[in-house]
C-alpha positions in Angstrom: 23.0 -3.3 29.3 23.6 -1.5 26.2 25.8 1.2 25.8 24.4 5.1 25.6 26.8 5.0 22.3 24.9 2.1 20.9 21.5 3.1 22.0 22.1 6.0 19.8 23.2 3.9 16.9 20.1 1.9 17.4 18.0 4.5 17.2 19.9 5.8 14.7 19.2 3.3 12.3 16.0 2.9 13.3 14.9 6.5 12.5 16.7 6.3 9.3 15.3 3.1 8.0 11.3 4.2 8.8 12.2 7.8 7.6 13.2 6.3 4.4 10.3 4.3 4.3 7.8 7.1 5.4 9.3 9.3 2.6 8.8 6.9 -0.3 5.1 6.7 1.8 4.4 10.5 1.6 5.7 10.7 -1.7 3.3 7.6 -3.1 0.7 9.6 -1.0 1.3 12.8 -2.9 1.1 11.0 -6.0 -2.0 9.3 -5.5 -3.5 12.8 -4.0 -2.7 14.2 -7.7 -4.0 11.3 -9.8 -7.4 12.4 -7.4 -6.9 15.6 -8.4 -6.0 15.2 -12.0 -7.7 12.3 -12.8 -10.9 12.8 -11.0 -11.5 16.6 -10.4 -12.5 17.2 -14.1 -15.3 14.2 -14.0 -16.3 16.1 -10.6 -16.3 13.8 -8.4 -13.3 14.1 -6.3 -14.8 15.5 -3.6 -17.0 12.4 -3.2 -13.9 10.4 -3.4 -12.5 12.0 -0.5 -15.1 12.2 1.7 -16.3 8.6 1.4 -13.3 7.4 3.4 -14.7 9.3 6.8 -16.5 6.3 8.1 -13.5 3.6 7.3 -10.8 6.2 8.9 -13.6 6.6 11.7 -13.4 3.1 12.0 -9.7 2.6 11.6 -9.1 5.2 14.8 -11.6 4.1 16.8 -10.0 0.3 17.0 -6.8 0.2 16.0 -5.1 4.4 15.8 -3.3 5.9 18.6 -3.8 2.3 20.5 -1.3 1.1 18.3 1.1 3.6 19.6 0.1 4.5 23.5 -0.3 0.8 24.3 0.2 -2.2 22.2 3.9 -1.3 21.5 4.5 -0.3 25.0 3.0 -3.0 26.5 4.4 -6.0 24.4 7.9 -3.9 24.3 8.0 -3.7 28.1 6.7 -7.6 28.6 9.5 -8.9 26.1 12.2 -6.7 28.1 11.1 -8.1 31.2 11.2 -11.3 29.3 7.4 -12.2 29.8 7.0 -12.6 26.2 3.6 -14.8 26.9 2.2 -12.4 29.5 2.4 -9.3 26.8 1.0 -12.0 23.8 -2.5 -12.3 25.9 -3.2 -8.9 26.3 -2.2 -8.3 22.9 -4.4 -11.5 21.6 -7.1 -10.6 23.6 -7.1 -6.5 21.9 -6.9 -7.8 18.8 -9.8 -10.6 18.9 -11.8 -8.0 21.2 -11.6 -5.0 18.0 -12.7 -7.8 15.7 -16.2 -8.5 17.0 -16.3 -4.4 17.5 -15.2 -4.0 14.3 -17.9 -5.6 12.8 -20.7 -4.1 14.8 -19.5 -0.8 13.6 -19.6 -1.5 9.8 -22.9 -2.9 10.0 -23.5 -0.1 11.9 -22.1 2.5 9.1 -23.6 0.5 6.9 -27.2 0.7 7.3 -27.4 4.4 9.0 -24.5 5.6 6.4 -27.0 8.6 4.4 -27.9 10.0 8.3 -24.5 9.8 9.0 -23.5 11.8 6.0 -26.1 14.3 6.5 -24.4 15.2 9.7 -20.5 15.0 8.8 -20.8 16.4 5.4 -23.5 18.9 5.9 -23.0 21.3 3.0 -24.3 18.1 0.5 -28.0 18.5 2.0 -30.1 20.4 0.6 -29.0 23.0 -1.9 -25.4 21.9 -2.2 -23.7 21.0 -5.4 -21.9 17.3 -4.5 -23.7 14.0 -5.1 -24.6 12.6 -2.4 -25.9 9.5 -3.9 -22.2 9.1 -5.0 -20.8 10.0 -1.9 -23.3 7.3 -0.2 -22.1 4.5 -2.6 -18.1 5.3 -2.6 -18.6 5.3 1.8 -20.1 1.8 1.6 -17.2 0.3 -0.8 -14.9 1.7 1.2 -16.3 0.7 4.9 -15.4 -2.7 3.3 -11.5 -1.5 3.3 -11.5 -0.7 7.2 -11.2 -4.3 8.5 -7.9 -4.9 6.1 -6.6 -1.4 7.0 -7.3 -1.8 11.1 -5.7 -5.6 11.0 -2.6 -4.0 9.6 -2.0 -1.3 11.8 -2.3 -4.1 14.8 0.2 -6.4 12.8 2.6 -2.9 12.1 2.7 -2.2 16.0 3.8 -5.7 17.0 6.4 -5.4 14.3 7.5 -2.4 16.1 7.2 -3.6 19.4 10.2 -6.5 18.4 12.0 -3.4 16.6 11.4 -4.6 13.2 10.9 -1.8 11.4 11.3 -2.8 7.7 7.9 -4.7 7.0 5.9 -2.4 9.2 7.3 0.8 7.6 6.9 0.1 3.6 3.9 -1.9 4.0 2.1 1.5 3.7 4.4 2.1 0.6 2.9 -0.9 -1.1 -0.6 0.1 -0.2 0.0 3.7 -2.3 1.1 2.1 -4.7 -1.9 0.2 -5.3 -4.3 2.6 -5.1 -2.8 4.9 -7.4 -2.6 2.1 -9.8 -6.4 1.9 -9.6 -6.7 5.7 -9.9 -4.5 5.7 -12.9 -6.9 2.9 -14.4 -10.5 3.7 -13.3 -10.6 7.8 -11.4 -11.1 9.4 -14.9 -13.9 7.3 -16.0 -15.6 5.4 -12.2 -15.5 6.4 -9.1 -17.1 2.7 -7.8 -14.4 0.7 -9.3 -11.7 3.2 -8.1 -12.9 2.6 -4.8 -13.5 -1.3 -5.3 -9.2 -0.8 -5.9 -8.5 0.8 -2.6 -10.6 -2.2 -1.3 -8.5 -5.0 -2.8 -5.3 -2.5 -1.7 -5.8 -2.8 1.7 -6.4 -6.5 1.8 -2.9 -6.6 0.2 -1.3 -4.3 2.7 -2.9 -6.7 5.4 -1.4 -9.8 3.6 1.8 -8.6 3.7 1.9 -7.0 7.0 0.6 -11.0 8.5 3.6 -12.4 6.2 6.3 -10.0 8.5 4.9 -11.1 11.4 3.3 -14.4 11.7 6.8 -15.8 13.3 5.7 -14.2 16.8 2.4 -15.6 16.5 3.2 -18.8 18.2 2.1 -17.0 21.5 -1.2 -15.8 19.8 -4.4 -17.4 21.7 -8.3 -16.7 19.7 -9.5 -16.1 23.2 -11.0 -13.2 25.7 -8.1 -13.2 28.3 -10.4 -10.6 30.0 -9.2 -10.7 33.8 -5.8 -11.0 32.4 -3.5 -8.6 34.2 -1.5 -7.5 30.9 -4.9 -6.9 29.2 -6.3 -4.7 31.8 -3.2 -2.6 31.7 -3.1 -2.6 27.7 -7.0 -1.3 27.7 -6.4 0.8 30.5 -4.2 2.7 28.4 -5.6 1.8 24.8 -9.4 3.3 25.7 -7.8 6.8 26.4 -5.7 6.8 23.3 -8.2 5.8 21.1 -10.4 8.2 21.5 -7.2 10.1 21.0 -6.9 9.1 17.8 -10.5 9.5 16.8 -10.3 13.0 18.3 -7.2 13.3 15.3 -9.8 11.9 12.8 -12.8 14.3 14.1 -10.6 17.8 13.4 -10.5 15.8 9.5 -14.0 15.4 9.8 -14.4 18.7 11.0 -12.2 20.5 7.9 -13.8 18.5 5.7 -17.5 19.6 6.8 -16.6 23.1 6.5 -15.1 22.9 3.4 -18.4 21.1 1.8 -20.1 24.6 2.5 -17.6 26.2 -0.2 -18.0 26.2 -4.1 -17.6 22.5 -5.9 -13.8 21.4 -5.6 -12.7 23.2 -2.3 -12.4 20.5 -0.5 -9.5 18.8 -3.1 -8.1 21.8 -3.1 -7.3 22.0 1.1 -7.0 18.2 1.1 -4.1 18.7 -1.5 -2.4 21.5 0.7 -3.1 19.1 4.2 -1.4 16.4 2.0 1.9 18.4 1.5 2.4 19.8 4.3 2.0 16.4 6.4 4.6 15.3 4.2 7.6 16.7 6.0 5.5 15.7 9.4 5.4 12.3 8.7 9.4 12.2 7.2 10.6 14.7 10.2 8.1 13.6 14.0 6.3 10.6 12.7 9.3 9.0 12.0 11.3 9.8 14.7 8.3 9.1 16.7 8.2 5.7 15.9 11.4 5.2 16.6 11.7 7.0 19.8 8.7 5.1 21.5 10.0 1.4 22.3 13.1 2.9 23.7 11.3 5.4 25.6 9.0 2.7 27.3 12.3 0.6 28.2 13.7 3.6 30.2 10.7 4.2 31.8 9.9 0.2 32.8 13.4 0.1 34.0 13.5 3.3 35.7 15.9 5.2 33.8 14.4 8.7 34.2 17.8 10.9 33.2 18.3 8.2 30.3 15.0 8.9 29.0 15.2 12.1 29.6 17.9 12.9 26.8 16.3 10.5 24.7 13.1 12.4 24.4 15.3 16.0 23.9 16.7 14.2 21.5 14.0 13.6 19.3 12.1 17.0 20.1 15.3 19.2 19.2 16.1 17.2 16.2 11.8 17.3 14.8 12.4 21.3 16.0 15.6 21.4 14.0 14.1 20.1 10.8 10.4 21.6 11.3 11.1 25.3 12.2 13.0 26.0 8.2 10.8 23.8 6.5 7.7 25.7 8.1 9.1 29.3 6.8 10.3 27.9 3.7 6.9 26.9 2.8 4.8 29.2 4.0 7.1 31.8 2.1 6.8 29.3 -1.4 3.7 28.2 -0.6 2.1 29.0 -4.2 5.3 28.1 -6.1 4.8 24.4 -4.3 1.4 24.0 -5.1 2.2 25.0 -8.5 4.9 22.9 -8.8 3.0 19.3 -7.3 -0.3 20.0 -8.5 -0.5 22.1 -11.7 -0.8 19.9 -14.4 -2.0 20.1 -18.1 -5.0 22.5 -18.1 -5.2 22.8 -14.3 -5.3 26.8 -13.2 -4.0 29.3 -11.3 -7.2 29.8 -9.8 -6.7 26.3 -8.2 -2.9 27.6 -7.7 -4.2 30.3 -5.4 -6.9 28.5 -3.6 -4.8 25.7 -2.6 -1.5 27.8 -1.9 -3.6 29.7 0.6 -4.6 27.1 2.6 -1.1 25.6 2.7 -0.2 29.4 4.0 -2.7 28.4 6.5 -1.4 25.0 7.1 2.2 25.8 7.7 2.0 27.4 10.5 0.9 23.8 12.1 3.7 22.3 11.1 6.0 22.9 14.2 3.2 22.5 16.8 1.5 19.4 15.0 5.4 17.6 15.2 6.2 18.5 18.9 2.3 17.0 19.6 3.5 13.5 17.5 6.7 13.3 19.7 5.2 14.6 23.4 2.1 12.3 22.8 4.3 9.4 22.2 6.0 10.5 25.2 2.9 10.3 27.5 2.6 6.9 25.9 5.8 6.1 27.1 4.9 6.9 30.7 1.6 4.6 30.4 -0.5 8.4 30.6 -3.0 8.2 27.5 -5.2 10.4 30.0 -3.5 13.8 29.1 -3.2 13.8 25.6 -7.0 12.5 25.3 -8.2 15.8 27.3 -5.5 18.0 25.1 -6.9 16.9 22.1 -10.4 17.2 23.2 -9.4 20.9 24.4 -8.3 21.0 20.4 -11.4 19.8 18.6 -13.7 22.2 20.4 -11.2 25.4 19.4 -11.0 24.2 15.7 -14.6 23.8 15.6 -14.8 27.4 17.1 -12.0 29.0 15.1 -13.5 27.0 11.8 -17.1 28.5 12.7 -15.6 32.4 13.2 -13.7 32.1 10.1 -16.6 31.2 8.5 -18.9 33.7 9.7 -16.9 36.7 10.2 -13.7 36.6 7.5 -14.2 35.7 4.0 -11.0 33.3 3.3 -12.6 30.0 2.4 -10.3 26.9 3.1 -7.9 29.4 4.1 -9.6 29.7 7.5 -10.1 26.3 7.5 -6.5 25.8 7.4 -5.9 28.3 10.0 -8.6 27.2 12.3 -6.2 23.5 12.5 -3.2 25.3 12.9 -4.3 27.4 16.0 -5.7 24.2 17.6 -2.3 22.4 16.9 -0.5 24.9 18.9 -2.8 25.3 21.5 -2.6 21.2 22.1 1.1 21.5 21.8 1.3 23.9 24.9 -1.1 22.4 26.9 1.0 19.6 26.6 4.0 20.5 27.5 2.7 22.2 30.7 1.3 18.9 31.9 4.0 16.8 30.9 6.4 19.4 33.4 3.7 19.0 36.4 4.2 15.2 35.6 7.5 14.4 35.7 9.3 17.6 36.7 10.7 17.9 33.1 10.5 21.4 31.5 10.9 20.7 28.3 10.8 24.2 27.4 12.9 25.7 30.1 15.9 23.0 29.8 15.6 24.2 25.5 15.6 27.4 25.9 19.0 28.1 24.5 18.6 25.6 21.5 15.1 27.2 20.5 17.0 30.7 20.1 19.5 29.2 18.4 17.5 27.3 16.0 15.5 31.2 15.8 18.8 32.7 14.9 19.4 30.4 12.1 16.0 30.2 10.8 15.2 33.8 10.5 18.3 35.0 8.1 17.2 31.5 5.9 14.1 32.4 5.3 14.7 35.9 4.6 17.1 34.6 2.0 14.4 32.4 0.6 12.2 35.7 0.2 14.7 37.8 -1.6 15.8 35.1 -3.8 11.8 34.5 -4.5 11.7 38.6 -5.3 14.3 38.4 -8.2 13.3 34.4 -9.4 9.6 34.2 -10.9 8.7 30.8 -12.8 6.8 30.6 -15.7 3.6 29.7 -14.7 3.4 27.6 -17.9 6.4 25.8 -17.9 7.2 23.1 -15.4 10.2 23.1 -15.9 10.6 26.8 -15.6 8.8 25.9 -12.0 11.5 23.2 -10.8 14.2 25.4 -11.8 13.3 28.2 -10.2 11.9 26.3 -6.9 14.9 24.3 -6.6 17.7 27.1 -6.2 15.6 29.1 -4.3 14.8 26.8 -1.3 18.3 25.3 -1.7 20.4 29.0 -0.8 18.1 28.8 2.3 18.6 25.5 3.7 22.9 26.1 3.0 22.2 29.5 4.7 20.4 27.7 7.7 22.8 24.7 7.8 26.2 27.0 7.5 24.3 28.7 10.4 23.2 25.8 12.7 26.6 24.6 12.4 28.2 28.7 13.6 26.1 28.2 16.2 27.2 24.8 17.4 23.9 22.8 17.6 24.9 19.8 17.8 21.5 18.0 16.6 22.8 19.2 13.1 25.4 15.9 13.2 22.5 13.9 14.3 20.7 14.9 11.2 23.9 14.0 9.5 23.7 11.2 10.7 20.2 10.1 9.7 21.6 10.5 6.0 25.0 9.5 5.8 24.1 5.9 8.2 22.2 4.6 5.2 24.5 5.8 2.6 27.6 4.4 4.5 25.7 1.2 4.6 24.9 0.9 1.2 28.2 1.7 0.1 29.5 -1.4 2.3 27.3 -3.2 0.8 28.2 -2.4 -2.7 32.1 -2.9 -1.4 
């Protein structure tokens, strides 16, 4: 049995290889959410653009999404440690051939009823709106031909994860950014079809590459229904919850998105642009560490481990609290001077500036709640519960939609609300969840982290004030983007010092882990080098 000490290098390394990977991901994302923006926004269609992948991400969640996570993973991982590697391989074979004939009932499905469809998710381009909804009809059946590549790969990047081979899984998504913003860069200024027929051929290279990484474990793979297979039953007893999980994830999208289509021409870019950043350090900081944490998680629990997994998961919550908490004051205190700075290029305005730095405003407060949701989800996974989180999130779609339709009606702030409306739900799941998780298992995750969470407060709070001051005497020219990275870049540096000279006072000793994350692939580079 391997050591606590080596466990956490494991994990260790693990975390730092798909954080690595997830940041050159986010920051491919952003770049391919600005060639939209840049590229497309002045022909005026990015709105389109955007919308037209609902239906493939609705088909993406509803087959292959949280499943991924809350039961292929845990299932295969716990098979191969209880060295029933062919057991785990026939549920597994059975999911995936099962999603396939699904899979192509739906897109016929989206395919023929695809205007009606719109009508409903995108109701502000009815009647009287300003978007194309001949355009947006066109770009969603393009793209509906992108969802079987896309929900293949996610299958192929959880069984790489299940055999903690993180590599392939984690840049494949990398590659795929890459290729679509090559097609922006080509065809968004001048054709919104062939932009999209890009994404298309993106995703079928994704898939090819994600099938290269991991056609050495499919010697167990059967093309059969192993139906009254034991394995299976367990897998789908877990993997029906969490999808709908993971389409309840898609439908609070679905739902910002549909609200924003009731506001002028270009709103929507504008809050997709600000949802896009601040993901970014959600993906990098819980995602990640998610991923990570969730094999080793399932171990413990199949091998009855409780106080082992126990400071496992602490582990990962106080580190994605560590690295959340700053990083959500810091941006909701800069939160023009980012937008600004990622999005304001050539003769884009300040009117955009403002629009867009409003709803990250709105965003940021989500940031925190929407990581400890990533982690304590992945933690229900772990426990074979995909029950809880499914009613949690349900619980959250209806109090977006409500906070989205007060907004609306009663306060005139646009995708601000929106914004806001996503980050209330966010915390409200996040609660919920921790509550039920305690009643569970008898852990109280906020009780035992008590301590740390002041701690973290006390460190945070003289940071960000910091940030503010230095923003009161620093202004960039609004014209210059160079002016912007210099001012941006000394600002939010004094108050992530002041918070780590402050973490460290304190003694919170998730600060070394953090160290750790960075220095364990520098080390190993400079070995290498050596």
């Amino acid at each position: 049995m391997a050591s606590r000490s080596e466990n956490n290098r494991e994990l260790t390394g693990a975390a730092a290889i798909i954080m690595a990977a997830t940041l050159l991901s986010r920051v491919t994302g952003y770049l391919r959410q600005l060639l939209i923006y840049a590229r497309m926004s002045p022909s005026g269609y990015s709105d389109e653009f955007i919308l037209a992948f609902t239906l493939p991400d609705l088909v993406y969640d509803l087959l292959a999404g949280g499943a991924i996570a809350a039961a292929l993973i845990p299932v295969l991982s716990t098979y191969i440690a209880k060295n029933k590697e062919g057991t785990g391989w026939k549920a597994v074979s059975t999911f995936m051939n099962l999603s396939v004939i699904i899979m192509l009932f739906l897109e016929v499905i989206f395919f023929i009823f695809t205007d009606g469809l719109l009508g409903l998710l995108a109701a502000g381009y009815n009647e009287g709106s300003q978007g194309d909804k001949a355009l947006l009809i066109s770009l969603t059946r393009i793209l509906l031909l992108s969802a079987p590549f896309m929900m293949l790969a996610g299958q192929l990047m959880g069984i790489l994860n299940a055999y903690k081979k993180f590599v392939m899984a984690a840049f494949g998504p990398v590659v795929y950014n890459i290729c679509t913003i090559i097609s922006i860069a080509a065809f968004g200024a001048t054709s919104a079809t062939l932009t999209a027929w890009g994404v298309v051929i993106s995703a079928a290279v994704f898939f090819g590459l994600q099938l290269y990484g991991s056609l050495s474990h499919f010697k167990l793979y059967k093309p059969k229904l192993f139906l009254n297979s034991s394995a299976f039953k367990k897998l789908i007893k877990l993997a029906i919850p969490s999808l709908i999980s993971s389409t309840i994830i898609e439908v609070n999208i679905i739902i910002s998105r549909g609200f924003a289509t009731y506001y002028s021409e270009g709103m929507l870019t504008l809050m997709n642009n600000a949802n896009r950043t601040w993901q970014l350090p959600l993906g990098i900081f819980a995602q990640s560490i998610g991923i990570a944490l969730l094999p080793t998680l399932s171990e413990h629990f199949a091998e009855n481990q409780g106080e082992t997994f126990k400071k496992v998961l602490y582990k990962g919550l106080r580190v994605v609290f560590l690295l959340s908490v700053p990083t959500t004051l810091f941006m909701m205190i800069l939160n023009q001077d980012i937008m600004r700075l990622l999005f304001k290029w050539g003769s884009l305005s300040e009117y955009d500036v403002f629009y867009s730095g409003a709803a990250l405003l709105g965003y940021g407060a989500a940031l925190v709640s929407a990581s400890m949701v990533a982690l304590m989800i992945r933690a229900f996974y772990a426990i074979h519960d995909s029950k809880t989180p499914l009613i949690c999130g349900a619980i959250g779609i209806l109090v977006n939609y409500i906070f989205n339709f007060l907004f609306r009606i009663l306060a005139d702030v646009g995708i601000a609300g929106t914004a806001l409306a996503y980050s209330i739900s966010a915390f409200i799941n996040m609660t919920m969840l921790v509550v039920l998780f305690y009643r569970k298992t008898g852990i109280n995750i906020f009780f035992d982290n008590v301590r740390f969470i002041l701690k973290t407060a006390m460190a945070t709070l003289p940071a960000g004030l910091a940030v503010f001051l230095v923003r009161l005497v620093i202004s960039p020219n609004t014209a210059s983007k160079l002016s912007q990275i210099i001012c941006i870049i000394p600002t939010a540096g004094i108050g992530l010092v002041a918070f780590w000279y402050l973490a460290n006072k304190l003694k919170i000793p998730e600060i070394e882990y953090i160290s750790g994350l960075v220095t364990s692939r520098l080390s190993r580079r400079r070995a290498i080098s050596s």
